[in-house]
Each structure stands twice: as C-alpha cells, then as structure tokens.
mmCIF file as gemmi writes it, N, C-alpha and C atoms, coordinates in Angstrom:
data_model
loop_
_atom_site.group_PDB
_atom_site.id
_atom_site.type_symbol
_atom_site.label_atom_id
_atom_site.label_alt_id
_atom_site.label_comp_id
_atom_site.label_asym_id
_atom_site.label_entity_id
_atom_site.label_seq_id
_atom_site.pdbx_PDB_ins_code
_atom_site.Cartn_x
_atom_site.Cartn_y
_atom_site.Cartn_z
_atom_site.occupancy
_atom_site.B_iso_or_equiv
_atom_site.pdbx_formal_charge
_atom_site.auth_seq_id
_atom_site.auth_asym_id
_atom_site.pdbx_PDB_model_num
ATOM 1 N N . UNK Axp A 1 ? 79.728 138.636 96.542 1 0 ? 1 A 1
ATOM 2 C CA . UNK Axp A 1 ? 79.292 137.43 97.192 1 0 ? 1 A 1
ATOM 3 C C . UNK Axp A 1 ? 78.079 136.84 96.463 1 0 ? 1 A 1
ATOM 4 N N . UNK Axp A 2 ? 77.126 137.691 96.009 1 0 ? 2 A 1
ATOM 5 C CA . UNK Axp A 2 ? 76.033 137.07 95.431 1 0 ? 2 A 1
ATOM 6 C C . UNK Axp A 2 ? 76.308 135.964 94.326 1 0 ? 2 A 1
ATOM 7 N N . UNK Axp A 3 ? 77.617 136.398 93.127 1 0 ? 3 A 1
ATOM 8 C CA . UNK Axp A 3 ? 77.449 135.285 92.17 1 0 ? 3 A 1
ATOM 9 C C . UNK Axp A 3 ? 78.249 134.196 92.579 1 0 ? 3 A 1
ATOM 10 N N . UNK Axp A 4 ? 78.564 134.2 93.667 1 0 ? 4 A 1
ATOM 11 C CA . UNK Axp A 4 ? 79.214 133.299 94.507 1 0 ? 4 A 1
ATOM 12 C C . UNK Axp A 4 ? 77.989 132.275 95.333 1 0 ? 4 A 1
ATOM 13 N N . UNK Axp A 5 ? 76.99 133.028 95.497 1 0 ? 5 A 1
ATOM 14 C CA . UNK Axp A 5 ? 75.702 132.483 96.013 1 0 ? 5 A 1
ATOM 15 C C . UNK Axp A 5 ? 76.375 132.336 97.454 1 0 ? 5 A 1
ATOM 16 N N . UNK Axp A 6 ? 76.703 132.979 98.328 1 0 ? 6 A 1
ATOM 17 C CA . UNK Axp A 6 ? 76.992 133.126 99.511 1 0 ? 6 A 1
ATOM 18 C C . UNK Axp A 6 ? 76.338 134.539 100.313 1 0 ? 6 A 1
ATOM 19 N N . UNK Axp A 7 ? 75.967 134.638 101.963 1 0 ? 7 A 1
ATOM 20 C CA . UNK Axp A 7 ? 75.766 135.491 102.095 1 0 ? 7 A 1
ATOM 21 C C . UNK Axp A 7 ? 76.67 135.606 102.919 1 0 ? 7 A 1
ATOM 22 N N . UNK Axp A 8 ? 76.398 137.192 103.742 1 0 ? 8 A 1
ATOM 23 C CA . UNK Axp A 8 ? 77.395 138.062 105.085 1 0 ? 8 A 1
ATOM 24 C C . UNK Axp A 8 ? 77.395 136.218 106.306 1 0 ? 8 A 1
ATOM 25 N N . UNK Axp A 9 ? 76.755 136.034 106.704 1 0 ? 9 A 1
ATOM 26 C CA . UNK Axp A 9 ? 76.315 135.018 107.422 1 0 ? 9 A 1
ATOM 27 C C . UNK Axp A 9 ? 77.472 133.842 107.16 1 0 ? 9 A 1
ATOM 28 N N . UNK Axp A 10 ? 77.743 133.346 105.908 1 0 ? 10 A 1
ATOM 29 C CA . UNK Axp A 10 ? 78.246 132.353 105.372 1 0 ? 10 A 1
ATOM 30 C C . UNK Axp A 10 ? 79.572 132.505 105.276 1 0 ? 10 A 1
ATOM 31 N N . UNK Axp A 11 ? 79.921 133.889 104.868 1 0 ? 11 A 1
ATOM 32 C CA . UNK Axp A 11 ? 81.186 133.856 104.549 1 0 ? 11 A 1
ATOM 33 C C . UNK Axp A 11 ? 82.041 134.318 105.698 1 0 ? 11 A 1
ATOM 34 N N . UNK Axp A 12 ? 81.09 135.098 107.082 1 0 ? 12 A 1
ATOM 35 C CA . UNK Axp A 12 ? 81.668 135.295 107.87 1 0 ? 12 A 1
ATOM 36 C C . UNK Axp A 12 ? 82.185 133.948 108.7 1 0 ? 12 A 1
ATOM 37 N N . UNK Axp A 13 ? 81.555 132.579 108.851 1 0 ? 13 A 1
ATOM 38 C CA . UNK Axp A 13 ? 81.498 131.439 108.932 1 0 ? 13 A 1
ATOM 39 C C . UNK Axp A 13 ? 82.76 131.018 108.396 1 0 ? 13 A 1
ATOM 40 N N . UNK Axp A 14 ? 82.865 131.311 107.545 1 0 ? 14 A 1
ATOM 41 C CA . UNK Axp A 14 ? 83.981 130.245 106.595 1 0 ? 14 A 1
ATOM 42 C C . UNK Axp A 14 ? 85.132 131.063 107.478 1 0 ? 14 A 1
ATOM 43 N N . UNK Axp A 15 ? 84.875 132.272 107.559 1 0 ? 15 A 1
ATOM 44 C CA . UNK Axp A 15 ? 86.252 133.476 107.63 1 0 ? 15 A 1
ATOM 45 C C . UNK Axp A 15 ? 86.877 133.105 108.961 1 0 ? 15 A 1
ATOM 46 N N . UNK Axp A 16 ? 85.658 132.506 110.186 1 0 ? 16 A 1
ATOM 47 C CA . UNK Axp A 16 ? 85.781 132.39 111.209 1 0 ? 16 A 1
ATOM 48 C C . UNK Axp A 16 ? 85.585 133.573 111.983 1 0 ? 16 A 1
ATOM 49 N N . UNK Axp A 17 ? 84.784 134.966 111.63 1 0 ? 17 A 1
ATOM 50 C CA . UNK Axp A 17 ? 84.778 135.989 112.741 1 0 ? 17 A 1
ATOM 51 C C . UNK Axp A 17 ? 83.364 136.202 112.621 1 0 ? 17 A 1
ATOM 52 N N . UNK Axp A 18 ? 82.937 137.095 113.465 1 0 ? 18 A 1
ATOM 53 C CA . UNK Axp A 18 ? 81.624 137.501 113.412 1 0 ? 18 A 1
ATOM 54 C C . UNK Axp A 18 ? 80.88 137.876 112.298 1 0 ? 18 A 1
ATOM 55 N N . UNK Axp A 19 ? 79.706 137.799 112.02 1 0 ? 19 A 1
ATOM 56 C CA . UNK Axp A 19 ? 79.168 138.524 111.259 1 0 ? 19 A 1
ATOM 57 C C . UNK Axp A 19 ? 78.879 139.812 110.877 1 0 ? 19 A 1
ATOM 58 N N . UNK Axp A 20 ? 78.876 140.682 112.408 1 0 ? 20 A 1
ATOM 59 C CA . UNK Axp A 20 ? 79.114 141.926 112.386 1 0 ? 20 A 1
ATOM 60 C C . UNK Axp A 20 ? 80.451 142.783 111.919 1 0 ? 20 A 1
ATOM 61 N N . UNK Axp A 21 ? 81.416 141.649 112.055 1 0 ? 21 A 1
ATOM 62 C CA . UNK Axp A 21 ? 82.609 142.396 111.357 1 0 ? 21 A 1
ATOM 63 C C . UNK Axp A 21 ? 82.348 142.286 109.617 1 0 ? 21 A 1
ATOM 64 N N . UNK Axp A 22 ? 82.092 141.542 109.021 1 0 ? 22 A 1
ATOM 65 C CA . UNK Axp A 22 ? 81.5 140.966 107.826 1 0 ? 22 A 1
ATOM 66 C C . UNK Axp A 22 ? 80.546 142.009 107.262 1 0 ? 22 A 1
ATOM 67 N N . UNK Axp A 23 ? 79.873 142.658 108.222 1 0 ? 23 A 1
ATOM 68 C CA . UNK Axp A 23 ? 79.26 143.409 107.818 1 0 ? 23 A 1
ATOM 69 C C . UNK Axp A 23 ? 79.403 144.391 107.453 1 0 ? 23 A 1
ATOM 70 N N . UNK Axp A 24 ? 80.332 144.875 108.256 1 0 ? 24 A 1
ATOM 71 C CA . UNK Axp A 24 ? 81.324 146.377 108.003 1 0 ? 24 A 1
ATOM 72 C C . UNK Axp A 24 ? 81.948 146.227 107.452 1 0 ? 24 A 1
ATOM 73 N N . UNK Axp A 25 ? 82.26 145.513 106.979 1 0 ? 25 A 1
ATOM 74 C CA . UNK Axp A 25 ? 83.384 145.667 105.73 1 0 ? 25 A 1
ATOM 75 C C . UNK Axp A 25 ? 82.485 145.736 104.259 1 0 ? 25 A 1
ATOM 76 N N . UNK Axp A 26 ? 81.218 145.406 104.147 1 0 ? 26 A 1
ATOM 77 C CA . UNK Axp A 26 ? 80.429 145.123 103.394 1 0 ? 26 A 1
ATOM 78 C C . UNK Axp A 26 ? 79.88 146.623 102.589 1 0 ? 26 A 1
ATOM 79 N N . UNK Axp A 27 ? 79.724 147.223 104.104 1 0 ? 27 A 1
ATOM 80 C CA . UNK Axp A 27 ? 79.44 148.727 104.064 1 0 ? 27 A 1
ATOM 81 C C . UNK Axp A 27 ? 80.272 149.774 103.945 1 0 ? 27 A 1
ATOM 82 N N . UNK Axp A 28 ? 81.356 149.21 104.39 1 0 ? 28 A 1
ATOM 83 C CA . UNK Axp A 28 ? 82.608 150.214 104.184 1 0 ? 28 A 1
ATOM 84 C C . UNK Axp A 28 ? 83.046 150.701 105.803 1 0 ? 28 A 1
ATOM 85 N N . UNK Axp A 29 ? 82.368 150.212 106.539 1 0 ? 29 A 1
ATOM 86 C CA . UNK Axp A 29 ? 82.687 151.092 108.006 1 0 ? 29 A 1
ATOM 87 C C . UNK Axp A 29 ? 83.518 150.203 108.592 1 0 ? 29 A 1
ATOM 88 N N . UNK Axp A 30 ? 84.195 149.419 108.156 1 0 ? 30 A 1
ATOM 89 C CA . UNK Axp A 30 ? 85.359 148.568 108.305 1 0 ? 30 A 1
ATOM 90 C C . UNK Axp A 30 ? 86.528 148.486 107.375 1 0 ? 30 A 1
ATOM 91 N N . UNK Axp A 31 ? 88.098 148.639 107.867 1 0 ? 31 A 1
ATOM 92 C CA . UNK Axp A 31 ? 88.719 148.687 106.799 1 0 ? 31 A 1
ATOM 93 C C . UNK Axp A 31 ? 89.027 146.77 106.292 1 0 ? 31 A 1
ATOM 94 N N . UNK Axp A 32 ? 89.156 146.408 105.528 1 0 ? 32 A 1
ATOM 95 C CA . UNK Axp A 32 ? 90.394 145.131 104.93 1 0 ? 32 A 1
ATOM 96 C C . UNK Axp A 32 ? 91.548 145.415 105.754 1 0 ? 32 A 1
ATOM 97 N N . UNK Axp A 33 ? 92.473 145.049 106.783 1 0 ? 33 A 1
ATOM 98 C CA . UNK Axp A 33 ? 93.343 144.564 107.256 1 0 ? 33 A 1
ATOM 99 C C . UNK Axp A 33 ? 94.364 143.523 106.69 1 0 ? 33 A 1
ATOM 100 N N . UNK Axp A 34 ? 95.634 143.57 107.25 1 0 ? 34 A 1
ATOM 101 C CA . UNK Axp A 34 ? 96.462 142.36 106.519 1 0 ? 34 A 1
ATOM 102 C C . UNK Axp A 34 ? 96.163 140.937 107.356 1 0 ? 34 A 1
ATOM 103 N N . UNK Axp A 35 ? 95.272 140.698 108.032 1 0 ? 35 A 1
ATOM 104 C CA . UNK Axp A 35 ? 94.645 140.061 108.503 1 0 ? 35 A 1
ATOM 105 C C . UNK Axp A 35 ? 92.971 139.396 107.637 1 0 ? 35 A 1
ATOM 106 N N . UNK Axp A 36 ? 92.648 140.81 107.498 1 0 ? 36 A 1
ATOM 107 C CA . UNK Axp A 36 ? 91.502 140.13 106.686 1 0 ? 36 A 1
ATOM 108 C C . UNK Axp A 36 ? 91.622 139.823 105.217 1 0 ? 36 A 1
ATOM 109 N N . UNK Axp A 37 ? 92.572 140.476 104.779 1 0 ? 37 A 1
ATOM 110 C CA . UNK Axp A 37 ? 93.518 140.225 103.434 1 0 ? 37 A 1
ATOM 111 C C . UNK Axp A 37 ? 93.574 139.104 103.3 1 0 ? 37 A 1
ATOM 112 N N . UNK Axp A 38 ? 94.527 138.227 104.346 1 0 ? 38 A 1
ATOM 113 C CA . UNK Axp A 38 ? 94.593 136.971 104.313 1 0 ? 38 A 1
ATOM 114 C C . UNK Axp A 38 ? 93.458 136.083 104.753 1 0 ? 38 A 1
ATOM 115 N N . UNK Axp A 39 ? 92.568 136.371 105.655 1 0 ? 39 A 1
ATOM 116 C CA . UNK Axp A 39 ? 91.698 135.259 105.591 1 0 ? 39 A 1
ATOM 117 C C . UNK Axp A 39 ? 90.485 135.39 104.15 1 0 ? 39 A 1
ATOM 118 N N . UNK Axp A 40 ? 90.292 136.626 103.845 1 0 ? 40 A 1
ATOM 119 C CA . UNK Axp A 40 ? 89.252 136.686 102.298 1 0 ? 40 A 1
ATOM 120 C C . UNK Axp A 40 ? 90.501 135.585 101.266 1 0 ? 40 A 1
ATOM 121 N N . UNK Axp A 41 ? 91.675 135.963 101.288 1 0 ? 41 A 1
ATOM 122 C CA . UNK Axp A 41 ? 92.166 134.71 100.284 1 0 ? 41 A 1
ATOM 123 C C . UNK Axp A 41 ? 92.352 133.442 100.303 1 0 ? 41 A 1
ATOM 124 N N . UNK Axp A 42 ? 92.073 132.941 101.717 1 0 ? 42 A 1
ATOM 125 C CA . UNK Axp A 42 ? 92.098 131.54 101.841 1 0 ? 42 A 1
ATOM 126 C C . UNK Axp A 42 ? 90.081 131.49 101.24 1 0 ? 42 A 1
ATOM 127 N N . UNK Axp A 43 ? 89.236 132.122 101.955 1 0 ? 43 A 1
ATOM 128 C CA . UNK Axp A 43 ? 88.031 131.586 101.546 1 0 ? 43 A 1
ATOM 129 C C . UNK Axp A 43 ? 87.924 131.897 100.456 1 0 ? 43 A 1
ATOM 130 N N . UNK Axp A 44 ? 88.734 133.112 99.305 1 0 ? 44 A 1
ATOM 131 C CA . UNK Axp A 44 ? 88.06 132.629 97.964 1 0 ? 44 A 1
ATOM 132 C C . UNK Axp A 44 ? 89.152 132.27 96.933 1 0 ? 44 A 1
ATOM 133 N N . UNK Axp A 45 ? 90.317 131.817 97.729 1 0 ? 45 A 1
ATOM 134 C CA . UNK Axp A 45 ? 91.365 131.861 96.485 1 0 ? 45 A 1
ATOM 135 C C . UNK Axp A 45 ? 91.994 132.017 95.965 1 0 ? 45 A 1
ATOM 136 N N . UNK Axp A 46 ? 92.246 133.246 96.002 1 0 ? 46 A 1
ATOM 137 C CA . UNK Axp A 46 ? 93.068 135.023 95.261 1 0 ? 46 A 1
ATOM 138 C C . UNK Axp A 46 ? 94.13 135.201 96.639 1 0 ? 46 A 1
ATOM 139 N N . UNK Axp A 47 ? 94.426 136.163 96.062 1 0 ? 47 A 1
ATOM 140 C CA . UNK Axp A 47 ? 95.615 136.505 97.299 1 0 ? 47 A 1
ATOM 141 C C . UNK Axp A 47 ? 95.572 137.764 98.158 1 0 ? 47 A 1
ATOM 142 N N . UNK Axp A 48 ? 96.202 137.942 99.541 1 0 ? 48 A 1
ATOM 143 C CA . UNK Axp A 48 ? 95.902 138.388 99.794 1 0 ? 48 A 1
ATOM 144 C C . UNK Axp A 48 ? 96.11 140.162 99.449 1 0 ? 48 A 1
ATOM 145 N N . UNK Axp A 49 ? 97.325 140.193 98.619 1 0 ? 49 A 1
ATOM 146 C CA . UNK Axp A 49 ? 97.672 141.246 97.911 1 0 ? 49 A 1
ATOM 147 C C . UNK Axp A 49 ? 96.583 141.969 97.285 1 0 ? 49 A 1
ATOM 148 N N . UNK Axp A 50 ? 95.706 141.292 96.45 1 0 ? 50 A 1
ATOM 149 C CA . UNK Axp A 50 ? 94.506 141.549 96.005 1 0 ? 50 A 1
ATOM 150 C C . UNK Axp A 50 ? 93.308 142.208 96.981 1 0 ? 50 A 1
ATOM 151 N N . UNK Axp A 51 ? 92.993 142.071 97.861 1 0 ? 51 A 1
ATOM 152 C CA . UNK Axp A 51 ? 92.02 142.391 98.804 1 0 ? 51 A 1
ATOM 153 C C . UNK Axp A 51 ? 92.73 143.834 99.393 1 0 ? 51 A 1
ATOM 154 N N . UNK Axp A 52 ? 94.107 143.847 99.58 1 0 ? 52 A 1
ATOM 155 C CA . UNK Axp A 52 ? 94.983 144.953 100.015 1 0 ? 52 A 1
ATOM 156 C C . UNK Axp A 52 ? 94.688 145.711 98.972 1 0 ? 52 A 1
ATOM 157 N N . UNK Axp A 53 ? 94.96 146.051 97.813 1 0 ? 53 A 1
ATOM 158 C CA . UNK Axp A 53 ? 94.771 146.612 96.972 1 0 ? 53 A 1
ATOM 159 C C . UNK Axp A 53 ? 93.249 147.516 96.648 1 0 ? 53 A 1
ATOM 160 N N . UNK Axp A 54 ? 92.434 146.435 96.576 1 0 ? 54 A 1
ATOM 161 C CA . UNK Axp A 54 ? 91.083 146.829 96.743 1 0 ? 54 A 1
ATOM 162 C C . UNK Axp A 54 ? 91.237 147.658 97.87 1 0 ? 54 A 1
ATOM 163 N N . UNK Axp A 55 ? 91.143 147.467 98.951 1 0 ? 55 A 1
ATOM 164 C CA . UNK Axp A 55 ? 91.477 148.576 100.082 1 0 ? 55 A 1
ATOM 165 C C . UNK Axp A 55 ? 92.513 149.829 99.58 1 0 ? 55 A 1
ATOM 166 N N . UNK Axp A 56 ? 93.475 149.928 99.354 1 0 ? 56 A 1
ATOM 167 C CA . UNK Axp A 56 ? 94.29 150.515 99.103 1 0 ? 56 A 1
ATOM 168 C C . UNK Axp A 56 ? 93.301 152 98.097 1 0 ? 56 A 1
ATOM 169 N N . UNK Axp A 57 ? 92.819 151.433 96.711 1 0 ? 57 A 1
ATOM 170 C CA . UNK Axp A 57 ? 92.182 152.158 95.811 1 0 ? 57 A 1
ATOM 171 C C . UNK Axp A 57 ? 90.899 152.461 96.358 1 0 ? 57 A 1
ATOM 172 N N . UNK Axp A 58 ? 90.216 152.109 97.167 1 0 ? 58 A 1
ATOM 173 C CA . UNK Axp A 58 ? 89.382 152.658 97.807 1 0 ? 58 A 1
ATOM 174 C C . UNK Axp A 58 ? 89.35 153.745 98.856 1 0 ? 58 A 1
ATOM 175 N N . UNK Axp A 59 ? 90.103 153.632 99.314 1 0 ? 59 A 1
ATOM 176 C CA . UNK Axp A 59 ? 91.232 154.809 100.232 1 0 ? 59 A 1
ATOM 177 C C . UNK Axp A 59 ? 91.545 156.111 99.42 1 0 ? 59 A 1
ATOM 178 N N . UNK Axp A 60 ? 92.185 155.846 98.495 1 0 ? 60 A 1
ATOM 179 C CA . UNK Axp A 60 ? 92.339 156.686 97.65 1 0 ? 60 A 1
ATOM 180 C C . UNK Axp A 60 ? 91.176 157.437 96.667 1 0 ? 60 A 1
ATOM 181 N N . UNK Axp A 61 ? 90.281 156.382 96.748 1 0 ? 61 A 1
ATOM 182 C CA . UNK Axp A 61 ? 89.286 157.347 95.872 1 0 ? 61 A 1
ATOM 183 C C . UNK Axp A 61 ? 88.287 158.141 97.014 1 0 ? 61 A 1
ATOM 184 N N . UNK Axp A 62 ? 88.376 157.725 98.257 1 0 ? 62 A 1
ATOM 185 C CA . UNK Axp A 62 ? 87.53 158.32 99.137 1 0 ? 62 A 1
ATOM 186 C C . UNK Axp A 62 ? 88.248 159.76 99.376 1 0 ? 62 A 1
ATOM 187 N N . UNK Axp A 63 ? 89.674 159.873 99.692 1 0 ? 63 A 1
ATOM 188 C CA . UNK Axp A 63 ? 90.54 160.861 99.796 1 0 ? 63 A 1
ATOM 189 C C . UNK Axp A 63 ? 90.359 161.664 98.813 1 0 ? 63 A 1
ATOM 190 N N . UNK Axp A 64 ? 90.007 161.599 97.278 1 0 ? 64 A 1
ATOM 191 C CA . UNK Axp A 64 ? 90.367 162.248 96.69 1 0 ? 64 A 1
ATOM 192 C C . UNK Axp A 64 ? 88.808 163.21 96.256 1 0 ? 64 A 1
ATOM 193 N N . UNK Axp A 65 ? 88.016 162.36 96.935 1 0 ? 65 A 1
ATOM 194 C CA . UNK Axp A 65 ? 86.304 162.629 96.388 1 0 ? 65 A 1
ATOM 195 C C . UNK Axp A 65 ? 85.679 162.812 97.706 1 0 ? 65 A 1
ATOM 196 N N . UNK Axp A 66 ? 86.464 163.072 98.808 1 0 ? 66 A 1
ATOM 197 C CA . UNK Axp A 66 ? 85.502 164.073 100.058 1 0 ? 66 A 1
ATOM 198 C C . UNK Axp A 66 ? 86.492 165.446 100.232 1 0 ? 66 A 1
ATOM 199 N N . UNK Axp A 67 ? 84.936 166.813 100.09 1 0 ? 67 A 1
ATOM 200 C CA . UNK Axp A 67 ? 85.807 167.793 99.725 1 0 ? 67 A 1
ATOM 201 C C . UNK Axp A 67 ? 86.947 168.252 101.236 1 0 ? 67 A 1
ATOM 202 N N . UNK Axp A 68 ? 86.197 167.721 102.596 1 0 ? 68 A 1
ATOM 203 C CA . UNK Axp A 68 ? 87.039 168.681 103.36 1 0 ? 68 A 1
ATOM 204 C C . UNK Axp A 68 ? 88.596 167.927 103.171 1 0 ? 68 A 1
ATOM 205 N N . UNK Axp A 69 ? 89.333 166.739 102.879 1 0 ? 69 A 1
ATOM 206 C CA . UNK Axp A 69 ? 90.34 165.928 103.167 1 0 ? 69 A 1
ATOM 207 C C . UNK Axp A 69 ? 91.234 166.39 101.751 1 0 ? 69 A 1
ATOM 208 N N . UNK Axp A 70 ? 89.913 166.516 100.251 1 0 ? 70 A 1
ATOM 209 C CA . UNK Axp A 70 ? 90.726 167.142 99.31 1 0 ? 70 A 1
ATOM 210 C C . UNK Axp A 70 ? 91.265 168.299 99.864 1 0 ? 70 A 1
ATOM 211 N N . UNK Axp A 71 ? 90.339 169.253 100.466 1 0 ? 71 A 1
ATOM 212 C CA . UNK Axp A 71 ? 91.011 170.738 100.79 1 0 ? 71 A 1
ATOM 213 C C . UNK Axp A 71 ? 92.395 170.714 101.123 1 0 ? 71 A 1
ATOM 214 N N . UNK Axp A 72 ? 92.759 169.598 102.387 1 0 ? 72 A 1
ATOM 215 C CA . UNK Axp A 72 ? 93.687 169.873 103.155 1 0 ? 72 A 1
ATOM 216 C C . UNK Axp A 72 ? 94.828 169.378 102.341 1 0 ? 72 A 1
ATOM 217 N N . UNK Axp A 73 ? 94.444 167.99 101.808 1 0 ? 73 A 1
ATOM 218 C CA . UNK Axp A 73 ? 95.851 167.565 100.74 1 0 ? 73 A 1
ATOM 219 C C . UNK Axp A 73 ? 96.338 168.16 99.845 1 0 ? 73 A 1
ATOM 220 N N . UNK Axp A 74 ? 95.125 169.154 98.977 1 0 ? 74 A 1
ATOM 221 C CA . UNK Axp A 74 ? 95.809 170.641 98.059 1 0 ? 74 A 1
ATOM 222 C C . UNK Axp A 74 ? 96.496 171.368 98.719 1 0 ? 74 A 1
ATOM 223 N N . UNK Axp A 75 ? 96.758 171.488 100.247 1 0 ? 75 A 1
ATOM 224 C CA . UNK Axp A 75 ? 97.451 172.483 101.016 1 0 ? 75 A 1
ATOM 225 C C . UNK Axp A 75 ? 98.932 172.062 100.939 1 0 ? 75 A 1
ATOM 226 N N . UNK Axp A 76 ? 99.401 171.074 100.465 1 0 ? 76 A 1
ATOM 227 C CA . UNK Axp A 76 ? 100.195 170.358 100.336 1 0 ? 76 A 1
ATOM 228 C C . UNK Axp A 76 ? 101.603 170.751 99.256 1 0 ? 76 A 1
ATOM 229 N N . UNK Axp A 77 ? 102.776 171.111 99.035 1 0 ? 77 A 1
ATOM 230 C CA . UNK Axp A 77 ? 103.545 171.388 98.047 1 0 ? 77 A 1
ATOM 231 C C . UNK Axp A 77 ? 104.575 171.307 98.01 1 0 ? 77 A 1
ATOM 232 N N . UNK Axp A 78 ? 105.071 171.07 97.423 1 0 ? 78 A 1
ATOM 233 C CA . UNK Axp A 78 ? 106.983 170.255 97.011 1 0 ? 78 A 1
ATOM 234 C C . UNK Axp A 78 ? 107.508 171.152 98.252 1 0 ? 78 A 1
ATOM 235 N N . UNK Axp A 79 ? 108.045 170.694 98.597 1 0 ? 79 A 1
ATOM 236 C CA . UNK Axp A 79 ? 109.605 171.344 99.123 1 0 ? 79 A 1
ATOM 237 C C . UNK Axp A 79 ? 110.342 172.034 98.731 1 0 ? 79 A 1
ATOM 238 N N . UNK Axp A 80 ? 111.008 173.138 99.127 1 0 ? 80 A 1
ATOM 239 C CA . UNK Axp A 80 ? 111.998 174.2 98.589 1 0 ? 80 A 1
ATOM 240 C C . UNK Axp A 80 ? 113.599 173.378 98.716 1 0 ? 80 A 1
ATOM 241 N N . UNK Axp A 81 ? 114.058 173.097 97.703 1 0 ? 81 A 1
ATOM 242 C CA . UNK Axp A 81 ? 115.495 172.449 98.122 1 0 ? 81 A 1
ATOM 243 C C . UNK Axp A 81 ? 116.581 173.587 97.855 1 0 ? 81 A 1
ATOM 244 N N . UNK Axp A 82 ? 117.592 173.71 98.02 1 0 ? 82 A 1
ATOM 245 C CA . UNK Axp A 82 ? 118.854 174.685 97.819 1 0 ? 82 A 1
ATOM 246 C C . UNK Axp A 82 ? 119.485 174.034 96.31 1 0 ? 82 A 1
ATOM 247 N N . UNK Axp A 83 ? 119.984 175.117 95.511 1 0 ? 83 A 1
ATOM 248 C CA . UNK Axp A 83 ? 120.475 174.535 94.56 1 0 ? 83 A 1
ATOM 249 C C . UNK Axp A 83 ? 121.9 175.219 94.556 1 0 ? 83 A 1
C-alpha cells in the first residue's frame, strides 16, 4: 500500500468494509477470502486469482515453517495399494 501512497484507512474505504478487517489482513490474523479476492481486484486492478494465490502460498509457507503442523504432516504417507 505504501508505494501506492494509500493507507489501512483508505483502502478499507475504497473496499467498503471496516478498517479493522483491513487490518487483519495486514497482519495476517485474517485470511484473503474469495470475497476479499474480489474486492482487492476491483480496488487495485489485478485479479482476483492473484490475491487467492498470495493467500494460497502463504498458507503453505506457514504450514511448512511451524514445527508442531510440520510434525503432524510428516506423519503422513502414501497408501499401501494391492498389486
């Protein structure tokens, strides 16, 4: 937002929701929705695929870089099929 010269305040404005939601998402204690997907691409442009994505890889890097959630997903292993 900064080289945009906009703040939380402004863009929550444009977005039409609170600022407090604006905020959490800012911080991370909010996810991107296919809702907020689409309204971040009407206010800057891009699509909303893009904002999904960003969410998406962020998800994934949190999963993969907090140890108790790594633990449990290493617990994880192919399936035995019959041959």
């Amino acid at each position: 937002m900064k080289p945009m010269g906009i703040n939380q305040t402004q863009l929550a404005q444009a977005m039409g929701i609170q600022r407090r939601l604006v905020n959490e998402v800012c911080r991370n204690r909010r996810v991107i929705t296919a809702d907020t997907a689409l309204m971040l691409s009407r206010v800057f442009g891009n699509s909303a695929e893009f904002w999904l994505k960003l969410q998406h890889d962020n998800d994934l890097w949190e999963a993969l870089h907090d140890p108790k959630r790594r633990q449990r997903i290493e617990r994880a292993h192919p399936v035995a099929t019959a041959v």
